[in-house]
N, C-alpha and C positions, 0 to 999 in steps of 0.2 A: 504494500500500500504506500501513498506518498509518490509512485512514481509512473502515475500516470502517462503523460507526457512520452518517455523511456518506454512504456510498453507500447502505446498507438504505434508508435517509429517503428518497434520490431516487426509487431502487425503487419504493418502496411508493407514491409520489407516483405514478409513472409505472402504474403498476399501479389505481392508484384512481381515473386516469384512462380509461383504457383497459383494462379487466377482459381483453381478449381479446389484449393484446399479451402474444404468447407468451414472447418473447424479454425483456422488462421480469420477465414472472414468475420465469421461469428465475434469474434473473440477483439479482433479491431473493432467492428461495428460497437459493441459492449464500450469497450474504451475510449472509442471516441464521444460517445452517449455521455460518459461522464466529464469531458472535456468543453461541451459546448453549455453556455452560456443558457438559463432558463427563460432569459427573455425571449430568446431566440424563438422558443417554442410558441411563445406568446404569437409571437409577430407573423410566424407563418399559419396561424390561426386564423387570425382576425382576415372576417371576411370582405371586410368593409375597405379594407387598405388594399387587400386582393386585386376586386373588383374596380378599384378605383384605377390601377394599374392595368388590370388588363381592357376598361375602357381605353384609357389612353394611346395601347398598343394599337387597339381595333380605330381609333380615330384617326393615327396617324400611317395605318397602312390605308384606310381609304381613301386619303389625302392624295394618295401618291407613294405613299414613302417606299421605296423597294428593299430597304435593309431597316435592320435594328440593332443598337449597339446595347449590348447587354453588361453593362460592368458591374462588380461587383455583390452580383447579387447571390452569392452562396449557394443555394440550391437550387437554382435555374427553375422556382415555382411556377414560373407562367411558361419558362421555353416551348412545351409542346407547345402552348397556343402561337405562339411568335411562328413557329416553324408552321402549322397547320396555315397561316393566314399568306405567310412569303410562299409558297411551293402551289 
């Protein structure tokens, strides 16, 4: 315990090695679970901020837009929709 951090890395090593070991992924996934931030959870929650985003995406591909710059957004919650709407 305490070393958080040190286990993900091994994880994720063990896992980049072997995509198909089950038990390395599980075991990352775990670890990284206790690494992120509980607001986090909040925010990919709230469906109000969602939606208010993916209005925006749907506004600005009507417009025209042919691309979407996506930064920083952690778990790419709206990508399908980005991808469904450019293709």
């Amino acid at each position: 315990m305490g070393f958080r951090d040190e286990a993900a890395g091994y994880f994720h090593k063990a896992v980049k090695l072997n995509p198909d070991f089950a038990d390395a992924k599980e075991n990352f996934y775990r670890v990284a679970n206790w690494l992120v931030e509980r607001w986090h959870f909040i925010m990919l929650n709230d469906t109000k901020r969602n939606l208010t985003y993916l209005k925006a995406i749907e506004n600005a591909v009507r417009s025209g837009c042919k691309s979407v710059l996506d930064i920083g957004t952690g778990t790419g919650i709206l990508r399908c929709v980005i991808s469904a709407y450019l293709t």
